[in-house]
Phi, psi and omega in degrees: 000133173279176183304320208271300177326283168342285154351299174255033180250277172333290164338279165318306145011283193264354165280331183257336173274349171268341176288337179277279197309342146335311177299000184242052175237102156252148163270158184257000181191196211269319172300321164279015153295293186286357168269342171308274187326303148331299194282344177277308189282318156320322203280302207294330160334279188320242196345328181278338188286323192266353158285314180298345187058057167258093137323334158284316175309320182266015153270327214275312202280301195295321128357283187279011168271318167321280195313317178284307178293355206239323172293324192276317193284306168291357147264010196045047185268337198214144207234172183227074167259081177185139165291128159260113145281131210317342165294336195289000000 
């Protein structure tokens, strides 16, 4: 597997797996709209990037929907209801 393979192998990866787990995701106030709201846009960013085949961008994009969502969670801006299992 090359560098570009990879790349959009990690990617996809990490786009279905944030995609999926988004859908258990609430906010409890206007503020976690709005990282909500962030993190929807990054993920769809991350897509427009990886149809253009910019790959680093649409890693870059997705990456930073983790990263928002995972900051949102520890500050409690964003809530997770439902358990995802490993199986999911």
């Amino acid at each position: 597997m090359n560098t570009e393979q990879a790349l959009r192998k990690e990617t996809n990866k990490w786009l279905h797996r944030i995609e999926k787990e988004i859908k258990n995701i609430k906010p409890p106030d206007e503020k976690g709209r709005e990282f909500l709201e962030n993190i929807l846009a990054y993920i769809k960013d991350s897509r427009y990037f990886l149809g253009k085949g910019d790959l680093v961008r649409s890693f870059e994009a997705v990456i930073w929907a983790w990263s928002y969502l995972s900051i949102s969670r520890e500050l409690k801006l964003l809530k997770t209801h439902k358990k995802i299992g490993k199986g999911d």
